[in-house]
N, C-alpha and C positions, 0 to 999 in steps of 0.2 A: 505459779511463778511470783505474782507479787506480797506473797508471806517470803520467799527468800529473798527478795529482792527489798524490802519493807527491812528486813534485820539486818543485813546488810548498810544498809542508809545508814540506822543507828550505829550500825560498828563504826564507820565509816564519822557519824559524826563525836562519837568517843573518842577516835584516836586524834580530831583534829584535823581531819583530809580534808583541803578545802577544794569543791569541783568548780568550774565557771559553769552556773544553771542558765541554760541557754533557755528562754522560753518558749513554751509548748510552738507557737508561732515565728516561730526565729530559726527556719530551717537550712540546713544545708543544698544548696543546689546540686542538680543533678552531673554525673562527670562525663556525659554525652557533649557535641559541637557545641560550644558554645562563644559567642562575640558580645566583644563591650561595646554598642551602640551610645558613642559620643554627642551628650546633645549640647547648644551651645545656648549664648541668653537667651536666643528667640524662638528655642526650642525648636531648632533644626537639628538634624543630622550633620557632623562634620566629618565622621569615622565611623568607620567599622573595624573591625580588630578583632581576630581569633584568638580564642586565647587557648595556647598548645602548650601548655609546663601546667603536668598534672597536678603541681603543687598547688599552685593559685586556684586551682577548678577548687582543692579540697577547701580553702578558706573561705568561697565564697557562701555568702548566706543572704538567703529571701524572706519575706513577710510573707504567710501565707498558711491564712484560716479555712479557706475552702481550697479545693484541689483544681488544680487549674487556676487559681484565680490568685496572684501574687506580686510583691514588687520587691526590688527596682528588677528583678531577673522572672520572663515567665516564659511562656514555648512560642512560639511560630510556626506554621506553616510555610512550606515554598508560595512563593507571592500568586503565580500564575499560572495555570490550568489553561493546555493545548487542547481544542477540543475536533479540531480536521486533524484527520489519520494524517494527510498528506504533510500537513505541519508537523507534525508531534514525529514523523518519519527523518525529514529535512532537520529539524530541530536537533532528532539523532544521531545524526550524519554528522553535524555543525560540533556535538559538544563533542562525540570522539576524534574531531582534529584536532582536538586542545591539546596539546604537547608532542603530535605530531609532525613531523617535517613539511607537509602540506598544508599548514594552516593559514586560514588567510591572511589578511592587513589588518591593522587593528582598526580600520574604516569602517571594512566588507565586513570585518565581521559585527562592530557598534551596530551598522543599518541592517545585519540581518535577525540580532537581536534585539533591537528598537521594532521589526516586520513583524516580529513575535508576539511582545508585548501588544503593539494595534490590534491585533487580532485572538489576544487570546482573554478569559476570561477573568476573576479575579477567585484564587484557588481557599482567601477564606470566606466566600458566601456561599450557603449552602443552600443549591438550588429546589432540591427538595426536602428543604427543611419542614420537617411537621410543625402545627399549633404549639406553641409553646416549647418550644426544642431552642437547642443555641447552640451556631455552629463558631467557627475559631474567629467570625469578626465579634459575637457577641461576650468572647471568650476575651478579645485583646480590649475592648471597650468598657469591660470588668475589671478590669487588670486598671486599664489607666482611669477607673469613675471612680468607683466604690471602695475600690480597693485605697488608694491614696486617698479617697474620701474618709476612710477607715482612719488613716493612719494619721490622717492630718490631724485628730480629735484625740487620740495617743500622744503625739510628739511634741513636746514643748519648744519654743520659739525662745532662745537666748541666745546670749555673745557668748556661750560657750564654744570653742573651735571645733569641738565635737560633734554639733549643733546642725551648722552651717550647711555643710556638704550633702546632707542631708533634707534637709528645709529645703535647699537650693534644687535639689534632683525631683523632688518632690512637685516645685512652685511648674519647673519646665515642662514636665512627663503629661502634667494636668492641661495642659494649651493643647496634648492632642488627643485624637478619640482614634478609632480605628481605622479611620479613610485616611486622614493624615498622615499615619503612621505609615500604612501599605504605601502609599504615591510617596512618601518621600524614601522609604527603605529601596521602594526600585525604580526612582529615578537616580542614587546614585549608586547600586548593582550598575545602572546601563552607562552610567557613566567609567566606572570602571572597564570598559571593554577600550575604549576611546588609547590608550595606552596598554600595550604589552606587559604581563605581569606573571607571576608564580601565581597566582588566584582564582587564575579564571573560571578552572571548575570547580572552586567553590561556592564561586560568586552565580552563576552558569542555576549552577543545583537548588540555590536559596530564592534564586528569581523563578524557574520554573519547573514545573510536574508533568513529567512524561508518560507516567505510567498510569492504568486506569484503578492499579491499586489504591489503597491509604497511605497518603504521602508522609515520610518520616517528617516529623518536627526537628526548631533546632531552637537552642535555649539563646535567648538574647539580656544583654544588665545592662541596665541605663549606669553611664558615668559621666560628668561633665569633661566638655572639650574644653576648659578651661582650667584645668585642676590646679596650676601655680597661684590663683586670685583666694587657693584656701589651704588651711591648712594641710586637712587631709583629703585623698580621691572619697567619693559615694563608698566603693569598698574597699573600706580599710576597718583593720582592728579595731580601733578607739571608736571607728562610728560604729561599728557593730556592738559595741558593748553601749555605747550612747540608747542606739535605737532598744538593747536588751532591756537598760534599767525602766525606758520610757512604759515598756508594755509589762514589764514586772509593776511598776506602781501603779497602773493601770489594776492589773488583778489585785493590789493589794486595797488598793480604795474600793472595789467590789466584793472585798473580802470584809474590810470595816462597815459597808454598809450591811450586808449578811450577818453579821457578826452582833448587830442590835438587836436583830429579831432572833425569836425562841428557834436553837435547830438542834438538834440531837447527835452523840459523835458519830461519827464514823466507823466503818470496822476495825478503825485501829485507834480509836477516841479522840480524833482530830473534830475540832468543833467550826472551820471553816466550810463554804460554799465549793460551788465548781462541779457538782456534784453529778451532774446532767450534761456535762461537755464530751466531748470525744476523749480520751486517753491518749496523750502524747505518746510520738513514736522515737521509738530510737533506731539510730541509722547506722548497720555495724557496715565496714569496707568490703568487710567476706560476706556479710549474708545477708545485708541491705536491710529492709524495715523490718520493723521490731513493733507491735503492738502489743502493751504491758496488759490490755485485757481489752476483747471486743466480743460483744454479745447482742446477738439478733434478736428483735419481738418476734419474729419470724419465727424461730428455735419452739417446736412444743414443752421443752424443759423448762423454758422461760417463765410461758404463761400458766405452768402448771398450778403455782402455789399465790398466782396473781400478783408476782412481786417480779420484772422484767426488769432489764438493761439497769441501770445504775441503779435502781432501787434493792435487787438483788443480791446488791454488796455494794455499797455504798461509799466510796472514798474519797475524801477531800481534797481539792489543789493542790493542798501545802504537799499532803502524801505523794499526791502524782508526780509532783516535782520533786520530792527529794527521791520517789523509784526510777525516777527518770535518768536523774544525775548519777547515782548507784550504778545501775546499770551502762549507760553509756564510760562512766572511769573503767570498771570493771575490762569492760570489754573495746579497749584502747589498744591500738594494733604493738603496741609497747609490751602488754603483757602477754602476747599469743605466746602459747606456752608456759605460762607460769598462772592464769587464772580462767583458760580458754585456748580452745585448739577445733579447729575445724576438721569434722569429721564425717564432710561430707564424700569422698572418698571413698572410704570402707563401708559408710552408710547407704551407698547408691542412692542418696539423694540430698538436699541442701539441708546440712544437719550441723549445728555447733554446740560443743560442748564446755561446760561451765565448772571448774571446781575450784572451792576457795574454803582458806579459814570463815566459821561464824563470826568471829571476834577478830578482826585483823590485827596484824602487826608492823611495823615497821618495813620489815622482813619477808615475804611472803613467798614458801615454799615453791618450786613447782609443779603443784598435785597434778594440771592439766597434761606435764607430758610424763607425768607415772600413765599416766591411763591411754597416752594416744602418741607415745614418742613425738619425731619428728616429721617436717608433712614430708618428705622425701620417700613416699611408699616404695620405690623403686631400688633402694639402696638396698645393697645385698652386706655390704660390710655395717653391719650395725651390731656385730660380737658384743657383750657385755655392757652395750647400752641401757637394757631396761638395769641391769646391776646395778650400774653405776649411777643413776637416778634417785633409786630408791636408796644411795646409799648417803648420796646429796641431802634427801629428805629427813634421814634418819641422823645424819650427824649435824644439819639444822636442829634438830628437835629436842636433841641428846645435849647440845651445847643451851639449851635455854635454863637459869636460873630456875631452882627447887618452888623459888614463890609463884612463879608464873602458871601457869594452869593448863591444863589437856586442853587443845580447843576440838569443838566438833567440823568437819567438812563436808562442806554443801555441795551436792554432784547434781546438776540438774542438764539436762537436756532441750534444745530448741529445735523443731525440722518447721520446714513447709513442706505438707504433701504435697499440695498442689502447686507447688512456687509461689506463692503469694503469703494464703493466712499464717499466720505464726502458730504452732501447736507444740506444748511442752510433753515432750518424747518419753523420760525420765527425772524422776525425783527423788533424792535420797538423803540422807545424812549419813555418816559413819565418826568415829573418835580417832584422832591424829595415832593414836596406840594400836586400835583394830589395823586401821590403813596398812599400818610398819609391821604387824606382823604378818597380817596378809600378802603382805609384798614378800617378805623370804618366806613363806609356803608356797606360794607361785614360783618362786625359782626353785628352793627345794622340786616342787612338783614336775617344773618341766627338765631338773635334769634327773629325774627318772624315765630314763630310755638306756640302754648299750652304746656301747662307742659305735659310732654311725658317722662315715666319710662317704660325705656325695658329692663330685665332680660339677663344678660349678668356673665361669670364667670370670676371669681377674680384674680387676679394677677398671684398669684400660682398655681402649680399643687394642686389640693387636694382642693382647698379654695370653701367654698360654694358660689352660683351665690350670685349675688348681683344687687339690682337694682340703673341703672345708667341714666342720662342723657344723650344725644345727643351731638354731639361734633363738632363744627368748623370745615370747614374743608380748608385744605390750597386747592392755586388756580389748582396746579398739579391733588389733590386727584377726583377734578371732572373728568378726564379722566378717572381714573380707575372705579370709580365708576358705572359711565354713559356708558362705554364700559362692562361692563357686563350682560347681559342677564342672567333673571334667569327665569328658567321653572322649570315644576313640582313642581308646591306649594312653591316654592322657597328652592327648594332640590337641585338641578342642575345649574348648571352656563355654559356658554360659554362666548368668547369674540367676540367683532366685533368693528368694527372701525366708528360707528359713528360720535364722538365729537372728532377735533380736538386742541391740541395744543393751536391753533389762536381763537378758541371757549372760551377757561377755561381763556384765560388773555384776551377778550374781555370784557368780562363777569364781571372779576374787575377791566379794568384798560383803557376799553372801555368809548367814551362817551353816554350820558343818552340814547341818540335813539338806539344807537349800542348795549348797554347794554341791552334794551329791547328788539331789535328784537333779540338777541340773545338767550338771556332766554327764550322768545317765543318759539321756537326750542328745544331748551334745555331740556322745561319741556314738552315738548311731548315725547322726548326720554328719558326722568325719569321714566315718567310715563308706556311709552310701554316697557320699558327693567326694572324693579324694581318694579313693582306692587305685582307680585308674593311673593316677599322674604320679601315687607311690610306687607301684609296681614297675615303670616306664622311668622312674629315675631311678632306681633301684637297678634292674638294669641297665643301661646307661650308664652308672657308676662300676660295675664289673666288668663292661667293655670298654673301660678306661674312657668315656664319652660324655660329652652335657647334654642331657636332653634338652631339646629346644623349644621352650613354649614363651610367651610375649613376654617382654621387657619388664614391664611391670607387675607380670606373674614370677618372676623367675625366683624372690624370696620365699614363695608358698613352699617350694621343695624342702628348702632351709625349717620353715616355719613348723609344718604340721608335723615329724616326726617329735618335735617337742611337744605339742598339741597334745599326741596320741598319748603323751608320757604325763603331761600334766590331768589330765582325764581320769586315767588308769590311777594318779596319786587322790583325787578328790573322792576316788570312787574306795579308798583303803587299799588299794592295789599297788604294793612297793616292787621295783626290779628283782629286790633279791628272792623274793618270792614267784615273780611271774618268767624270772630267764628260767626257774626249775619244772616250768609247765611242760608237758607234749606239747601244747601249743607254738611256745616258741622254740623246741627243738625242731617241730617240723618246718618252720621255718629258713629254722638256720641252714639243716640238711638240703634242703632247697638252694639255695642260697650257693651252700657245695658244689650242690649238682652243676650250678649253672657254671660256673669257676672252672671245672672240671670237666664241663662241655668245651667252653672257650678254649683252654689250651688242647682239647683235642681237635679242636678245627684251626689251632694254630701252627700243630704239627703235623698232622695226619693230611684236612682238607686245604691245607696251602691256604691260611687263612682266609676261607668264604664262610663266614658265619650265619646262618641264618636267620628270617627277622625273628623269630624267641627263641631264646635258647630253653631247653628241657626241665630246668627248674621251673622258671619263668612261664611257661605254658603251662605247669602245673597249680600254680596259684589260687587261679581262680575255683580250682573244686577243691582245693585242699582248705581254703576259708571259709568252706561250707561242709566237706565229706572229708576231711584227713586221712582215715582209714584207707579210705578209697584212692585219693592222689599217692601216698605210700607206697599202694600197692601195684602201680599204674609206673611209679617212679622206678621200684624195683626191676622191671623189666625194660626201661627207656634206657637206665643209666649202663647196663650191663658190656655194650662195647664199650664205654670209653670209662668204665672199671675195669675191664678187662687189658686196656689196651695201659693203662696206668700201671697195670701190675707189674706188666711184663719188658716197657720201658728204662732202661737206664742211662740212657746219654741224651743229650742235646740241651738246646735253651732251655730252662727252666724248670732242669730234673728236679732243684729242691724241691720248690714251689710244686710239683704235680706231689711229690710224692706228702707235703705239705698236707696237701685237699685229700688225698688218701689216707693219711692215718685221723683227719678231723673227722669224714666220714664215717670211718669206722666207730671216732669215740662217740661222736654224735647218734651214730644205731645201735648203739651198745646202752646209752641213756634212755631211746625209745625204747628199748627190747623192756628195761624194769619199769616201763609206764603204761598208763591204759590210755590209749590213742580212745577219743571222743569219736563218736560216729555222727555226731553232728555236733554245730560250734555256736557259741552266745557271742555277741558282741565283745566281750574282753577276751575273747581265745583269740578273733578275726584282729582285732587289735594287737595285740602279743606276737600273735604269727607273722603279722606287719613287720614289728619290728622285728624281730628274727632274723628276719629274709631282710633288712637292711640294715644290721650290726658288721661290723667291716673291721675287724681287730687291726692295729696296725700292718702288722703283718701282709695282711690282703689288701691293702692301698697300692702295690706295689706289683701287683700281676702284671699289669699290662699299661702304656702312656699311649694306646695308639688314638689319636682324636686331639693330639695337643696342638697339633696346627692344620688341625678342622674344624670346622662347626657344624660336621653332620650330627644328625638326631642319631639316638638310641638304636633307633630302627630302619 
């Protein structure tokens, strides 16, 4: 990641982009409870203040070189630890009257929260702390010692107004250590009960711990109770950028002293220090920390060649901070969609994905939603959305001046498996030229399928089904899709991790051999994970019905018969070739049959359908033994051939005798073909679509299910 993220910078410092470089140390607080703890000249407490407007949580920023250990904002613990059942019971009883009709005086209840505190213990010393361990007082002690002691040696002392509020929060926070802090934080929590309030089980929560679990923390930022005496609050902009430059020139005079003695470049020939520090993190909104490189001595690949952790690649400050800044513009909730789209979603797990010009521009296409549309998985009308993306990117492209040059695009991928470490999933490059023609072979390829209507409902709640087309699908949506498994007639789903990632963007962005063995693959596991749920809408759409599977599966029906088409295209396999297979006329014949059952259980059995009808039951051997379903089918269909022939009045004499003359032309195509006595993977495909080609014509048998939501079966 940091070779993309390195050239990037450079483009980035080509074109002019200027980022605000927040220093490695200069982080953003966390957007959990958090209160402005007001302290006044004497370094009391005057306020406490929640702060509830997500906005402000995102501007605030902490100092903070070691983890846990921060200012003016670090974590807390609840103050107090019940350690009699009988209290920590009563205690229970006490907080769930809080907003209840029975609650007591705000007297009864100050003395039965003041009974608490007497008797309970203080929740940050840890009793059984080992040798040399440190629990959350020696954690708030660091906070107000070292840490301000740290910062006090940083921060320069002027009549800048910048200065001030800063200096000031700093001179106060240092008067206390960690006893001070606790006895004054819950002398006025207990004060707060003395009057009736919106707060009190706040306030209730932050003074004591009930349970014998690990008590949630809650983030606390010093700001002065006097903020009119300055110009600006502790946090505000202008002192946030004050305290940025103080710790920026801070590394840069350790970078001049560095800089006297002999050091060798960098991996990328930067001849500064820094070299041995941790790797700043970057903080995305969707996918939280970001470590641009972290490497264990622990790792046996480390110590293999005796060159471990920063000496194994070596990168300078200056580097770290300009991949830093790179990365964080990049990935600004402003561009989701246009340089980054979260694809954790289809990826079953925390996954973001990255695509951008090498070279930026002014201008910057949005490659990320060619590959991962919009995050709306659920939307069923998304018709000609991937089209009209790629058509966005192509008439960008098409409209730039003859001087201007092909740029390459960088596709990289970020997951955590585990939820935490960062690991780069995929990496790739391709030319803005490949991208655009790969994108119309991808549609080429997925509209190689037959005209295929399947009964899907409408926008609204309430709106009756409607029959729809098949729809495109972007390169992400094949993971989701193809990672589903569905059993039980395509009632049930699971997921599993077949198709990776490196699968769905080889597939379009692969070359031609790649492309094919991949889709070879591919449509094996289409085939073995989605066969169920094609056959069950496919159905379902002849009985005029929606199959009914979960909300957010309901585009896979839409999705995969385009799938099967784009597959069959990568693999040399065109429509006008493969509708003339046995394959797909046993399908289609199929397909009759069922049609031709339906209206004879609509006229004959006083419409009681049963749960498969006679095609549909034939399916499953005929995608393995054709011959044999054929001949199986021959004998099923014979009443209600018979009963077709000899029919001539009622509801929907055309329409039957319709399915009777298709039948015929359709066995009259298999009579000059040789039926397969066993099937490959593109026959089982083909026959797929067969048995779900729906000519206009046959959209039109039957509406019954238009103000129902029964299933298929």
């Amino acid at each position: 990641m940091l070779n993309e993220i390195f050239e990037l910078s450079q483009s980035m410092r080509r074109l002019g982009i200027q980022v605000v470089s927040w220093h490695r140390y200069l982080k953003e607080c966390p957007r959990g409870k958090t209160f402005f703890v007001d302290l006044n000249a004497k370094s009391e407490i005057s306020a406490i203040r929640e702060i509830t407007d997500p906005g402000r949580l995102t501007q605030l920023r902490k100092y903070e070189k070691a983890a846990g250990y921060s200012f003016p904002s670090f974590n807390i613990l609840p103050l107090w630890q019940l350690t009699d059942r009988g209290q920590i019971e009563t205690a229970g009883t006490l907080r769930r009257s809080i907003g209840s009709k029975k609650i007591p005086s705000a007297d009864d209840f100050a003395n039965e929260v003041m009974g608490f505190v007497a008797n309970a213990r203080s929740a940050w010393i840890d009793v059984d702390k080992k040798l040399g361990g440190r629990d959350a007082m020696d954690k708030v002690n660091g906070c107000l010692g070292s840490v301000i002691a740290d910062l006090s040696k940083l921060v320069r002392r002027s009549d800048n107004d910048n200065s001030k509020p800063f200096v000031a929060i700093m001179e106060r926070a240092s008067l206390l250590d960690g006893d001070r802090l606790h006895h004054q934080l819950s002398n006025w929590l207990v004060s707060q009960f003395k009057n009736i309030d919106g707060n009190w089980l706040t306030w209730f929560d932050m003074l004591f711990s009930l349970s014998d679990s690990k008590p949630k923390a809650w983030s606390i930022v010093f700001e002065l109770s006097d903020q009119s005496a300055f110009q600006y609050p502790v946090n505000h902009d202008r002192v946030y950028d004050f305290l940025n430059n103080c710790l920026q020139q801070g590394d840069a005079k350790s970078a001049e002293e560095i800089n006297k003695k002999s050091i060798h470049p960098d991996a990328f020939g930067a001849i500064d220090g820094g070299r041995d520090e941790s790797f700043p993190e970057v903080k995305m909104s969707r996918f939280g920390k970001i470590n641009l490189r972290a490497m264990s001595r622990e790792s046996l690949c480390q110590v293999r060649y005796g060159l471990a952790e920063s000496k194994s690649f070596p990168v300078a400050q200056s580097v770290r901070q300009e991949c830093k800044n790179s990365l964080e513009w990049i990935s600004r909730d402003e561009r989701q969609g246009i340089t980054w789209c979260d694809i954790s979603s289809v990826n079953g797990r925390s996954t973001v994905l990255f695509a951008y010009p090498s070279k930026l521009a002014d201008q910057v296409p949005a490659y990320a939603s060619l590959l991962n549309g919009d995050e709306d998985s659920g939307d069923l009308h998304i018709e000609g959305k991937f089209e009209a993306c790629a058509k966005s990117i192509a008439d960008a492209i098409s409209g730039r001046t003859k001087s201007e040059e092909m740029r390459d695009i960088v596709i990289f991928a970020l997951t955590k498996p585990d939820g935490f470490r960062t690991k780069v999933l995929y990496s790739s490059r391709f030319s803005e030229s490949h991208i655009i023609v790969s994108a119309r072979d991808w549609e080429e390829g997925c509209l190689n399928i037959p005209s295929i209507k399947l009964r899907q409902f409408g926008a609204t709640k309430g709106e009756k089904p409607q029959w729809r087309d098949p729809i495109t699908p972007f390169t992400t949506q094949i993971l989701e899709c193809l990672n589903t498994v569905w059993r039980r007639a395509g009632t049930e789903s699971t997921s599993c991790k077949s198709v990776r990632l490196a699968d769905a963007i080889s597939l379009m962005l692969g070359p031609k051999e790649t492309s094919a063995s991949t889709a070879n693959r591919l449509l094996q596991t289409t085939l073995r994970n989605s066969t169920g749920l094609l056959l069950a809408t496919g159905q379902a759409s002849i009985l005029g019905r929606v199959h009914m599977v979960a909300k957010n599966q309901q585009k896979h029906q839409l999705l995969i018969p385009r799938i099967l088409g784009l597959l069959l295209w990568k693999l040399g396999i065109q429509k006008g070739d493969y509708m003339k297979t046995p394959a797909f006329w046993v399908g289609r014949m199929l397909s009759l049959a069922d049609q031709l059952h339906l209206q004879y259980c609509y006229q004959v059995r006083k419409g009681e359908i049963p749960p498969q009808l006679v095609g549909n039951s034939l399916m499953s051997t005929a995608l393995n033994t054709p011959e044999h379903a054929i001949s199986v089918l021959a004998e099923r269909i014979r009443p209600y051939y018979a009963w077709a022939q000899t029919v001539h009045t009622g509801e929907n004499i055309g329409l039957i005798k319709y399915f009777l003359a298709q039948l015929g032309s359709v066995s009259n195509q298999l009579a000059e073909l040789d039926l397969p006595k066993r099937t490959n993977d593109t026959d089982r495909a083909t026959m797929l679509l067969g048995y779900l080609s729906r000519p206009e014509k046959e959209t039109k048998t039957h509406d019954e299910g238009d103000d129902t939501n029964a299933d298929s079966e």
